[in-house]
C-alpha positions in Angstrom: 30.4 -9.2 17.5 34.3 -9.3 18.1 35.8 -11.4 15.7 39.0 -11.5 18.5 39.1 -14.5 20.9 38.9 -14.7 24.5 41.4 -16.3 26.2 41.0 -18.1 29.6 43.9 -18.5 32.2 44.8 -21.8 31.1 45.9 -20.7 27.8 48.0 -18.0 28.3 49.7 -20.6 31.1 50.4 -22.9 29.0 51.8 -20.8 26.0 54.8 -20.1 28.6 55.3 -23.3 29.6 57.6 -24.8 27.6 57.6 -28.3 29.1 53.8 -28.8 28.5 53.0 -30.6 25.4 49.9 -28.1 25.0 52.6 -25.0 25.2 52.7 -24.8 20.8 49.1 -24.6 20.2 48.5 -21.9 23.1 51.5 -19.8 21.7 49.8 -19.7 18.6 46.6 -18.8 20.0 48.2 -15.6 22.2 50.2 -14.6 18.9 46.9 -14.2 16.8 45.7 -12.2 19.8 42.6 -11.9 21.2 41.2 -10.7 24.5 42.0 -10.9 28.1 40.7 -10.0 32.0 42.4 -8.4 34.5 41.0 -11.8 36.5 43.3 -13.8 33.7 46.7 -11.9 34.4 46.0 -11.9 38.3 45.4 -15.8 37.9 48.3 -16.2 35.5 50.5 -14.6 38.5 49.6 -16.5 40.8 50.1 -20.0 38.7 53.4 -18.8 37.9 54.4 -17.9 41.3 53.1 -20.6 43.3 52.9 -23.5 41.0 55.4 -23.4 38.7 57.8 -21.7 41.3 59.1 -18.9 38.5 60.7 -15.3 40.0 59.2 -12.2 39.2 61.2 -11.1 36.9 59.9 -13.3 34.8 56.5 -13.2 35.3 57.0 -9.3 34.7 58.2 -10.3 30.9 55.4 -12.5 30.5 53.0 -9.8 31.6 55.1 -7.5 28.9 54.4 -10.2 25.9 50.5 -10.6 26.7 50.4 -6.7 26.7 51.7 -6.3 23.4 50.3 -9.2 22.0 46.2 -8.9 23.2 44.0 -5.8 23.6 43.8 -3.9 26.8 42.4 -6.2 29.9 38.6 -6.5 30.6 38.7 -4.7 34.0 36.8 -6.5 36.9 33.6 -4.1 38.3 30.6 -4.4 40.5 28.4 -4.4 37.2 31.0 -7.9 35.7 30.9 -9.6 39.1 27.0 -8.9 39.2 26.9 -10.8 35.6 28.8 -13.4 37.1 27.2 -14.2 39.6 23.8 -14.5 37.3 26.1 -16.7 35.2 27.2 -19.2 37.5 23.4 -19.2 39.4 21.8 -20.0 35.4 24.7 -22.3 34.3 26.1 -23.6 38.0 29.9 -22.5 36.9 32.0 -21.7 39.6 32.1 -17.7 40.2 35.4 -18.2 39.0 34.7 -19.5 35.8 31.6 -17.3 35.2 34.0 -14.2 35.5 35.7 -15.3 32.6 32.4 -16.4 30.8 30.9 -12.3 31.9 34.1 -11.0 30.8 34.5 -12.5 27.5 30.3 -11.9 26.9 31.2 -8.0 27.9 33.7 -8.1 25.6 31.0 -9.4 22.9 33.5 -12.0 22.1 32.2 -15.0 20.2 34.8 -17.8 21.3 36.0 -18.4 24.2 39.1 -21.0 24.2 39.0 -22.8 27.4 40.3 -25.8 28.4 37.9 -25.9 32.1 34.4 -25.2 29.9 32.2 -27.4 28.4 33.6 -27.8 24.6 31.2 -26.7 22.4 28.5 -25.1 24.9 26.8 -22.0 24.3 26.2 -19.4 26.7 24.4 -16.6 24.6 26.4 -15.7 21.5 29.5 -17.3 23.1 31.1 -20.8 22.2 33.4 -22.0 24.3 36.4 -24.3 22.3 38.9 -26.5 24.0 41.8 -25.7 21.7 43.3 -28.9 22.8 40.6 -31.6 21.6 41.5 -33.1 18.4 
């Protein structure tokens, strides 16, 4: 079992957003480091670019940070997007979410800190925490 986190999109948002009151408790959680998908940073692109309106520049320095601070990306395959889609069909997640879910299971991660999860649910050896609930 990987005693390292896995970290959904919404975390590694959030720790650089500095105008979210969340923004403290996710930058502590990407500093202790953990684990990543190549789904996260494309998703954490595209929030940053279309929502939050930032240039690419930096976006490319935030990209930098999460690749010295977390291990190397969980690459998206045929074989994850195959576990996926068993995911979402058992637990009726979006495919979206049960990438993240396959990821972090193929990663033989035990937590999961997501804010878009059920907290507390168990999907194999994986609980997912909302970081955020006090």
């Amino acid at each position: 079992m990987n005693a390292k986190p896995f970290l959904d999109t919404n975390i590694v948002v959030y720790a650089f957003s500095s105008n979210d009151p969340r923004n403290g408790r996710a930058e502590a959680l990407l500093a202790a480091g953990g684990i990543i998908s190549v789904q996260v940073l494309n998703e954490f692109v595209n929030v940053s670019r279309r929502k939050q309106g930032r240039g690419w520049d930096e976006v490319h320095d935030a990209l930098g940070v999460m690749k010295v601070l977390l291990d190397p990306p969980q690459p998206l395959t045929v074989e994850l997007h195959e576990a996926a889609v068993k995911i979402a069909r058992d637990y009726g997640f979006s495919i979206y979410d049960s990438l993240i879910v396959a990821a972090a299971l193929r990663a033989d991660c035990s937590i999961l800190y997501s804010e878009d999860l059920q907290h507390g649910q168990i999907i194999e050896q994986l609980t997912v925490q909302n970081p955020f609930v006090e």
